[in-house]
C-alpha positions in Angstrom: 43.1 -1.0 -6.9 39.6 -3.0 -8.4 38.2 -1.4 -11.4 35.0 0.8 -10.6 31.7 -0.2 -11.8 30.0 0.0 -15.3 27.7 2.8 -14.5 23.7 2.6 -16.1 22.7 3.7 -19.6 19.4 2.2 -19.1 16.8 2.6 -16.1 15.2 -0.2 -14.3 12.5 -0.9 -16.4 15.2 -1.0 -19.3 14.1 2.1 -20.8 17.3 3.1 -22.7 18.8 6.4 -21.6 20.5 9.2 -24.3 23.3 10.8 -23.8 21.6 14.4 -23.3 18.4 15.4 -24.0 16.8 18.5 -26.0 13.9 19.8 -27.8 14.5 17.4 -30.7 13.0 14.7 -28.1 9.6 16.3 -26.8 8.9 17.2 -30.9 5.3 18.2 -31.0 4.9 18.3 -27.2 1.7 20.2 -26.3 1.7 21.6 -23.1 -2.0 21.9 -22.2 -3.0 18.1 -23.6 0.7 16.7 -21.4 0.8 19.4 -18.7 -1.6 21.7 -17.7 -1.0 23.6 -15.0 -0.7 21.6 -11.4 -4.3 21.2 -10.4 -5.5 20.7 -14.0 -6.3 18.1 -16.5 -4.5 15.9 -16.8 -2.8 16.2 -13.6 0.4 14.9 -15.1 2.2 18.4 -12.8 -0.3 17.2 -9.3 -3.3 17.6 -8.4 -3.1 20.4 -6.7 -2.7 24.2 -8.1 -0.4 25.2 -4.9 1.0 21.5 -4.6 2.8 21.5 -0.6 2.5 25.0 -0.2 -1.3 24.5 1.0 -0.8 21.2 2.4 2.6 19.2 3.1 2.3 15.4 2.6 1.1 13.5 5.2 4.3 11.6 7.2 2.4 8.1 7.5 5.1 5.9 9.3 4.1 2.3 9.0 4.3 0.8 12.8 2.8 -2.1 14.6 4.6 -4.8 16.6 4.0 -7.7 19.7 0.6 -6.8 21.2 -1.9 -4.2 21.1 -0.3 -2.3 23.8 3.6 -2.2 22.7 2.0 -0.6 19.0 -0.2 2.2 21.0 2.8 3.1 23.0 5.1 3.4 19.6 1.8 5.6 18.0 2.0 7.8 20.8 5.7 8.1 20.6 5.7 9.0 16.9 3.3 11.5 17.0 4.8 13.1 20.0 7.8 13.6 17.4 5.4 15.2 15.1 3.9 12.4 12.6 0.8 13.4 11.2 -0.8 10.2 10.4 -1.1 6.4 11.9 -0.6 3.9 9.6 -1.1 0.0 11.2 0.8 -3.4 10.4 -0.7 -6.0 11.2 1.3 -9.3 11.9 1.0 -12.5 9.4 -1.8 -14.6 11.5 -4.0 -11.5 11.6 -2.9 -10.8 7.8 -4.0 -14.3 7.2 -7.2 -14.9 9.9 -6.0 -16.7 12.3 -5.8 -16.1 16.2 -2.9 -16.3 17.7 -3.1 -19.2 19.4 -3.9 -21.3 16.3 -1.2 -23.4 15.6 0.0 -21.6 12.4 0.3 -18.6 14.3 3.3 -19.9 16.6 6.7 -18.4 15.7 4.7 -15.6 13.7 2.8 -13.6 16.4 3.8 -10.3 17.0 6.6 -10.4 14.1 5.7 -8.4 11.2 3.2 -5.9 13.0 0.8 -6.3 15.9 -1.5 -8.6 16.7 -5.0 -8.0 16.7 -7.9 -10.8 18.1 -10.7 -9.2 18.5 -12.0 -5.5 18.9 -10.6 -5.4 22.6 -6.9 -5.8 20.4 -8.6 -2.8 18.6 -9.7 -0.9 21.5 -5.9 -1.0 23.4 -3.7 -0.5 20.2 -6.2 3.0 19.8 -5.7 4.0 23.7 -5.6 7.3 24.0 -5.5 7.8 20.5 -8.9 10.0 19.3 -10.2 7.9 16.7 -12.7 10.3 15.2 -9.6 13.0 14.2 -6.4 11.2 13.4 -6.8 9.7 10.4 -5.6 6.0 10.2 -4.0 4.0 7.9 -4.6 0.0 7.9 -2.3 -2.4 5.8 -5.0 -5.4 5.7 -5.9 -7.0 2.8 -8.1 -10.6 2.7 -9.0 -9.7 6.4 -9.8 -6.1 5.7 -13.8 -6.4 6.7 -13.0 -7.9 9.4 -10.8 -5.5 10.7 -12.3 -2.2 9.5 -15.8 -3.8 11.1 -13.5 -3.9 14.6 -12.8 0.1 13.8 -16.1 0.6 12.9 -17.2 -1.2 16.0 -14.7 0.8 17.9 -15.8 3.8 16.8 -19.2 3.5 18.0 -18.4 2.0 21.2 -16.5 5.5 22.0 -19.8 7.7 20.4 -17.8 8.8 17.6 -20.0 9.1 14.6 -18.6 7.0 11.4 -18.9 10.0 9.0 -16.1 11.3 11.1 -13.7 9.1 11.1 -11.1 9.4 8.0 -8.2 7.1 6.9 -7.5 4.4 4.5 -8.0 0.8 4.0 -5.6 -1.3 1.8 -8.5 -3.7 1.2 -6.4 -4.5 -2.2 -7.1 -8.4 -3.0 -6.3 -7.9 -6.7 -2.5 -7.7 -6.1 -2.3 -10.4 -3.8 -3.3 -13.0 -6.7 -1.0 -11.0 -8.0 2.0 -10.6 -6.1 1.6 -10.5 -2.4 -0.2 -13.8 -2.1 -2.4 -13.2 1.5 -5.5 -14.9 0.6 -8.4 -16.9 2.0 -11.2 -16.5 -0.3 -11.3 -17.3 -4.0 -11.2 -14.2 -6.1 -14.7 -13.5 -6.8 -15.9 -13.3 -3.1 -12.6 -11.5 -2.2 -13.6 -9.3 -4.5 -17.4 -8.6 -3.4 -15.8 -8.3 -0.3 -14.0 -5.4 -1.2 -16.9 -4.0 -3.1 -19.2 -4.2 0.1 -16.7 -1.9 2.1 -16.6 0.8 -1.1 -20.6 0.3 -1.0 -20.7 1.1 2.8 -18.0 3.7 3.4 -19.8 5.7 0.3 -23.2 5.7 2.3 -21.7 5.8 5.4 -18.1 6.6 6.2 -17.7 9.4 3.4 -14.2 10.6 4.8 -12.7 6.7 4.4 -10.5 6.0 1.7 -12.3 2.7 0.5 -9.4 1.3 -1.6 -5.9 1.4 -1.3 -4.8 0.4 -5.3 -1.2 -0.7 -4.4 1.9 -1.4 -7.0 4.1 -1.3 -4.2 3.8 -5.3 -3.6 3.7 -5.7 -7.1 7.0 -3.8 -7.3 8.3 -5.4 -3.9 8.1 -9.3 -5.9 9.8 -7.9 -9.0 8.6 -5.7 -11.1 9.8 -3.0 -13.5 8.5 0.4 -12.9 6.5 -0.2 -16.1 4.8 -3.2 -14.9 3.9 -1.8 -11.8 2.1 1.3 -13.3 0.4 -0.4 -15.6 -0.8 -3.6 -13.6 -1.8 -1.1 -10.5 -3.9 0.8 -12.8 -5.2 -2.1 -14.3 -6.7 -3.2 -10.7 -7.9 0.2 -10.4 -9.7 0.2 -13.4 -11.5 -3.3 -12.4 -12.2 -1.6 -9.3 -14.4 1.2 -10.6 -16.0 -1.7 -12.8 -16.8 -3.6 -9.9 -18.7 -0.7 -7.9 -20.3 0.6 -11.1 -21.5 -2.9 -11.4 -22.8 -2.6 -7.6 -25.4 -0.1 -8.8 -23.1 3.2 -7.6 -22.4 6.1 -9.7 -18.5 6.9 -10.7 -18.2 9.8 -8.9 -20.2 8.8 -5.9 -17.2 6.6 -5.0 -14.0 7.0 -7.5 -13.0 10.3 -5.2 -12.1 7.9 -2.3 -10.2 5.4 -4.1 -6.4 6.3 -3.7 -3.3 4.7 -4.8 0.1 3.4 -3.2 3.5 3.2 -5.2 7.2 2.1 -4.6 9.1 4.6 -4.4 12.5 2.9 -6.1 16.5 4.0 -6.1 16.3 4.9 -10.1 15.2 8.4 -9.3 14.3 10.0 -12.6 12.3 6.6 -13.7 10.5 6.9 -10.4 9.2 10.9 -10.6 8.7 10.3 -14.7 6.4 6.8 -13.0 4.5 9.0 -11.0 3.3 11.8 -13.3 2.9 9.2 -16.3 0.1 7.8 -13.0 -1.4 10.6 -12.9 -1.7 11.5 -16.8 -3.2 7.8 -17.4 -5.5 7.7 -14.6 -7.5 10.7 -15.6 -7.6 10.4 -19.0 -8.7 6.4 -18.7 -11.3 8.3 -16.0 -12.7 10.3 -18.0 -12.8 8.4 -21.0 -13.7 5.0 -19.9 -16.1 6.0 -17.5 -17.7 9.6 -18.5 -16.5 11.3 -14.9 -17.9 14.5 -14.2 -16.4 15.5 -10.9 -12.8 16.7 -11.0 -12.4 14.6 -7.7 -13.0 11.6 -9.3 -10.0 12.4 -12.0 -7.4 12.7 -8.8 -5.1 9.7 -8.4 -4.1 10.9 -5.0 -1.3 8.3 -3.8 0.9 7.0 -0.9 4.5 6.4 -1.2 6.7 4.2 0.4 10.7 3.9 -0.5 11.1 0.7 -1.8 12.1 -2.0 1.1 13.4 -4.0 -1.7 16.2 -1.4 -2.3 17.6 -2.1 1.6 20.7 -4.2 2.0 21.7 -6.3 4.8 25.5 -5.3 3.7 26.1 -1.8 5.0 22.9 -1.7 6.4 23.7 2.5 7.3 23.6 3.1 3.0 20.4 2.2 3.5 19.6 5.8 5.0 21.1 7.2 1.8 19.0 5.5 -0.3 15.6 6.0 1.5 16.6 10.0 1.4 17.1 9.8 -2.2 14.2 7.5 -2.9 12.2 9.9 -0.6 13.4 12.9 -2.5 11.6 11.3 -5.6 8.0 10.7 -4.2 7.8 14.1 -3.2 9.6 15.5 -6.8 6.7 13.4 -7.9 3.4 14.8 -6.3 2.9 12.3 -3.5 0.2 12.7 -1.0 1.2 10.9 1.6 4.9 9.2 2.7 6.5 6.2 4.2 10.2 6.2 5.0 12.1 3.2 5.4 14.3 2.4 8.1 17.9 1.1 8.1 17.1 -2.0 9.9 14.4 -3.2 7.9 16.4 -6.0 6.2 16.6 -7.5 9.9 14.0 -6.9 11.7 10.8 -4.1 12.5 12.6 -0.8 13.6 14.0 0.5 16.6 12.4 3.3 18.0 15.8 5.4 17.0 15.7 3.9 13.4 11.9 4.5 13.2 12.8 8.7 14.6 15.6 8.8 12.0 13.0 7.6 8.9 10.7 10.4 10.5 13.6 13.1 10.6 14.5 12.3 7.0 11.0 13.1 5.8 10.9 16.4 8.1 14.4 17.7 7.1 13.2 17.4 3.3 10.5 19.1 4.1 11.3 22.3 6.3 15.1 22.4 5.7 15.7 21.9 1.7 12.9 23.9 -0.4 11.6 21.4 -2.6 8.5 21.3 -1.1 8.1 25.0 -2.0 7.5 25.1 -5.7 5.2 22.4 -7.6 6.7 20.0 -9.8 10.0 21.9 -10.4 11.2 19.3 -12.7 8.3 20.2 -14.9 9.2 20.4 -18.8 12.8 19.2 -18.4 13.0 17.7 -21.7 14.4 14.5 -19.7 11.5 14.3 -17.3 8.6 15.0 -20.0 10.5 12.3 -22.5 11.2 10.1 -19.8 7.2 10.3 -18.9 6.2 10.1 -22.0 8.1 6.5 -22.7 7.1 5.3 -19.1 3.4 5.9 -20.3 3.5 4.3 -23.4 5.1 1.2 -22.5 2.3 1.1 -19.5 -0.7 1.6 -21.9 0.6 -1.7 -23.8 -0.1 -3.5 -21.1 -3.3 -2.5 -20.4 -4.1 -2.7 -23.5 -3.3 -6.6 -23.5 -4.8 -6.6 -20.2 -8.0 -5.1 -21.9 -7.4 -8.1 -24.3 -8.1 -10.8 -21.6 -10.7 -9.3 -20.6 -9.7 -7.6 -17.6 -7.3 -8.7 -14.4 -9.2 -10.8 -12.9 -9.2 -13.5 -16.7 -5.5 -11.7 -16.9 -4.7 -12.9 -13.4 -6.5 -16.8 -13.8 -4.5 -16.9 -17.5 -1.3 -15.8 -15.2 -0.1 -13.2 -17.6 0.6 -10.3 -14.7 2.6 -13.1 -12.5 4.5 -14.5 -14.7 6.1 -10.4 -16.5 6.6 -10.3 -13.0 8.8 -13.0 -12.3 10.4 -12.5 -15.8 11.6 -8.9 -14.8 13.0 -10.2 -11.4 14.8 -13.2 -13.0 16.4 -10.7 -15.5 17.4 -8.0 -12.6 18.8 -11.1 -10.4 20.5 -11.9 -13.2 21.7 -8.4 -13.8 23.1 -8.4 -10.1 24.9 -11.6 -10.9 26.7 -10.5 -14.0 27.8 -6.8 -13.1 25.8 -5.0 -15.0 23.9 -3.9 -12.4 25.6 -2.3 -8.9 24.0 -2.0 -5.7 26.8 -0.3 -3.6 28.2 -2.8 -0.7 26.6 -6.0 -2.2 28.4 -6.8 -5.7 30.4 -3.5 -5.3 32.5 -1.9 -2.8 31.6 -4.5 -0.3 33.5 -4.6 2.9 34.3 -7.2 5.7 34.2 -5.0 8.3 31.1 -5.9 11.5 28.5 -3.2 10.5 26.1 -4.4 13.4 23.5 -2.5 14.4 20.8 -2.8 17.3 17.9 -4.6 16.6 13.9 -4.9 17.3 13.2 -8.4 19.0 9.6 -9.6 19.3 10.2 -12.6 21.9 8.0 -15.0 23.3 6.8 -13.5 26.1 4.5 -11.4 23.5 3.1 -14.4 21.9 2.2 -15.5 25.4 0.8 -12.7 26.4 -1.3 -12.5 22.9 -2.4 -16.1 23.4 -3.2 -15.4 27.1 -5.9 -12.4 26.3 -7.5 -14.6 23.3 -8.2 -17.7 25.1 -9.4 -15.4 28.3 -11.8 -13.6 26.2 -13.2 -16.7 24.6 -13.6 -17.9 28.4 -15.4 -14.8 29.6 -17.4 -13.9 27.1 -20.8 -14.9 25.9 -20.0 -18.2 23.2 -23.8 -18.3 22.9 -23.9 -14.6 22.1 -20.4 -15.1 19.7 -22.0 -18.4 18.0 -25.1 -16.1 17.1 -23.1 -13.3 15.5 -21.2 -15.9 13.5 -24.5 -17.6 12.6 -26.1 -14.5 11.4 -22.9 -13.6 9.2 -22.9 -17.3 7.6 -26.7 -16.4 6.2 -26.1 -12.9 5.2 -23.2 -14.5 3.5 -25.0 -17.0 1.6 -27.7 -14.7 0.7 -25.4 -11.8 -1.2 -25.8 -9.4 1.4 -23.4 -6.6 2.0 -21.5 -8.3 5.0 -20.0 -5.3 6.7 -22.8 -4.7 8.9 -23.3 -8.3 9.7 -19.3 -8.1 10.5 -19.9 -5.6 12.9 -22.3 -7.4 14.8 -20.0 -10.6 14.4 -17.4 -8.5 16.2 -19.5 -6.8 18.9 -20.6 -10.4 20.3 -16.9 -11.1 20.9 -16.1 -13.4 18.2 -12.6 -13.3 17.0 -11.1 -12.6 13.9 -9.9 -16.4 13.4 -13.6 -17.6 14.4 -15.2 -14.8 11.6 -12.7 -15.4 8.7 -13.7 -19.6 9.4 -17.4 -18.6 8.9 -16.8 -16.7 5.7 -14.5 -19.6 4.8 -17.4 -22.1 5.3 -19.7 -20.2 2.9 -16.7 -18.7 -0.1 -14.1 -22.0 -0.1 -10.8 -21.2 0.0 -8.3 -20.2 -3.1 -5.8 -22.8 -4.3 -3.3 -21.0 -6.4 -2.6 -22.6 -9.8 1.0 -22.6 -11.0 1.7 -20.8 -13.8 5.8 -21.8 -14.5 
């Protein structure tokens, strides 16, 4: 018989765990300056006074895969089985803007998410679908504009006004210098480019969640719990810079900006993570920036369980540990919720993995009473220490971030990448040595054929995908296409907020390869710098 494991005294983020907790360690605490009620400054207990009992979170499961028409059917399918929400992935060449049949693209098309060309892609993977009342979800980062201008494009083509349509954007470019590393553009352009969608969507698409401020890529490369707090606020706080410095008012635009966190396997470090959020978000708010509207104070958030937790070992623990990891968003106030599949190590899901991720989030929330009371774990002298440390360790770093001068100097001077890779050499390391157990890997493995059915995105989609883009290209207008891209290039070099310029770019037929080339032409292209 082998020895069982060491079990943890310390979380994740190496925060060092007593034996039992009491009043001795919340000495002082002040419950209206930590607490306040849920729905009250500081938020740390939601931002909501009746929490799910007005409003469950929304079940967002990510989906997207082959061509436009394979996606829409799987939309349709999921919210047949009662998914509130759409939430898009896109595959690598449209992540990266380049049409499918550009020589980069081959072997990638179709593999990660679906593939979108043009706003024809857009119009097929939205068949069916009502566009001005399900709100939609879009994973997109360097090609964001692009994109969202195929939506908005879409949008009017159908007579649906834009001040209708809701849903988010990730449009996140700070935490892909950071972590994610899907670029084009250097970072000051990527950044106006952001800015000019926040500058739109606040005079024109009010319901549209502008900015998606996302530690989950941050947490998928590596990071502690800590470090993704504090660097995901950090971006957020560059954010509202950036539009202030646009010439909008805080709270004309800070009430659409929302948040999207990892939701880990350390469960009390996670729910401590995500109050600690909350707590730092509105007081830096309000003190940084002189908010007046309470909307502006929300950090309303998405969650997804942490893909990084799956195994390819034992792949069905990996339903275990998305439950539990669920369990935690919602024990911490989320908004909104991804669920993991058991497959996701190999491939995209099934169709019965994707139902099974659906049915965990639906069981937890009609079969097990958490949602019923609001932050339940609420002055467990645990929690409210544990939050308390999980903050303070996160203010240190943005208080060196401060000390660069912001991300962006933080980002060029590599400070954020290289914690980063620090904390996920130490946790490898961790692994290695025992002191760490992840059930079925470096613990209780097996040898036994755990096999399960997968997802396969073949060739037939790619060739179907290059098929539609090079007949477009044939069909349409190029003169009508060349003069779209034209009329970008100039707004481009003369400052202009590009989105409506993108629209028109996208009307004419031009594809989202031929549109992220023009802007290429104009910004350059970003060349990381290693750091190591």
């Amino acid at each position: 018989m082998g020895t069982s494991p060491t079990l943890n005294t310390t979380s994740l983020s190496g925060i060092p765990f007593e034996t039992f907790y009491d009043e001795r360690d919340i000495e002082g605490f002040d419950y209206q300056a930590k607490l306040g009620d849920p729905g009250t400054f500081p938020f740390t207990r939601g931002i909501h006074g009746d929490m799910y009992r007005g409003r469950l979170w929304t079940m967002r499961q990510f989906a997207g895969f082959g061509t436009a028409s394979d996606t829409n059917a799987r939309f349709r399918y999921l919210l047949s089985q009662g998914q509130t929400g759409l939430s898009v992935a896109f595959d690598m060449p449209t992540l990266m803007g380049f049409d499918s049949d550009h020589p980069s693209s081959l072997g990638e098309v179709g593999k990660c998410g679906v593939a979108v060309d043009s706003i024809e892609d857009m119009d097929e993977l939205f068949a069916e679908i009502p566009v001005g009342e399900v709100s939609t979800s879009m994973t997109i980062n360097c090609t964001a504009p692009i994109v969202f201008a195929m939506y908005l494009a879409l949008a009017k083509r159908r007579g649906v006004p834009l001040s209708s349509l809701k849903g988010t954007l990730q449009n996140d470019m700070l935490k892909e210098f950071i972590a994610q590393k899907e670029w084009i553009y250097p970072i000051e352009p990527s950044l106006k480019l952001t800015i000019d969608i926040v500058e739109f969507c606040t005079n024109h698409v009010p319901l549209w969640n502008t900015i998606s401020i996302s530690g989950y890529h941050i947490r998928e490369a590596g990071s502690t719990a800590v470090q993704e707090l504090a660097f995901t606020l950090s971006d957020g706080l560059e954010y509202v810079k950036r539009a202030i410095g646009r010439g909008l008012g805080v709270d004309q635009f800070a009430g659409r900006y929302s948040f999207f966190f990892n939701a880990h396997i350390d469960f009390f470090e996670e729910i401590a993570k995500y109050r600690a959020a909350r707590r730092v978000w509105a007081r830096e708010m309000k003190e940084r920036y002189g908010v007046k509207d309470e909307r502006s104070l929300w950090m309303r958030f998405h969650t997804q369980t942490a893909g990084c937790s799956l195994t390819a070992q034992q792949p069905h623990n990996n339903i275990v540990r998305t439950a539990i990891e669920a369990l935690a968003a919602v024990l911490g106030g989320t908004q909104s919720l991804h669920t993991n599949s058991l497959d996701e190590t190999y491939a995209l899901p099934t169709e019965f993995a994707a139902t099974l991720a659906l049915r965990t989030q639906q069981v937890l929330a009609y079969e097990t009473g958490v949602p019923s009371t609001g932050d339940p774990l609420g002055g467990s002298y645990f929690i409210e220490s544990l939050t308390d440390e999980i903050e303070g360790r996160a203010m240190d770093y943005i208080r060196r971030i401060d000390e660069y001068g912001g991300m962006v100097p933080a980002i060029e001077a590599g400070f954020p990448q290289k914690e980063i890779q620090e904390a996920a050499c130490l946790y490898q390391n961790e692994l290695n040595q025992g002191k760490r157990t992840v059930v079925g890997v470096n613990a209780f493995a097996s040898d036994e054929d755990e096999s399960i059915p997968l997802l396969r995105v073949g060739r037939k989609q790619q060739e179907e995908q290059i098929r539609k883009v090079r007949e477009l290209r044939a069909r349409r207008s190029n003169a009508a296409a060349q003069k779209g891209l034209d009329a970008l290039k100039r707004a481009a070099e003369q400052g202009e907020n590009l989105i409506p310029a993108l629209v028109l770019a996208v009307e004419s037929l031009a594809t989202l390869g031929e549109v992220a080339k023009a802007l290429q032409d104009v910004y350059g292209k970003y060349r990381e710098v290693s750091y190591i």
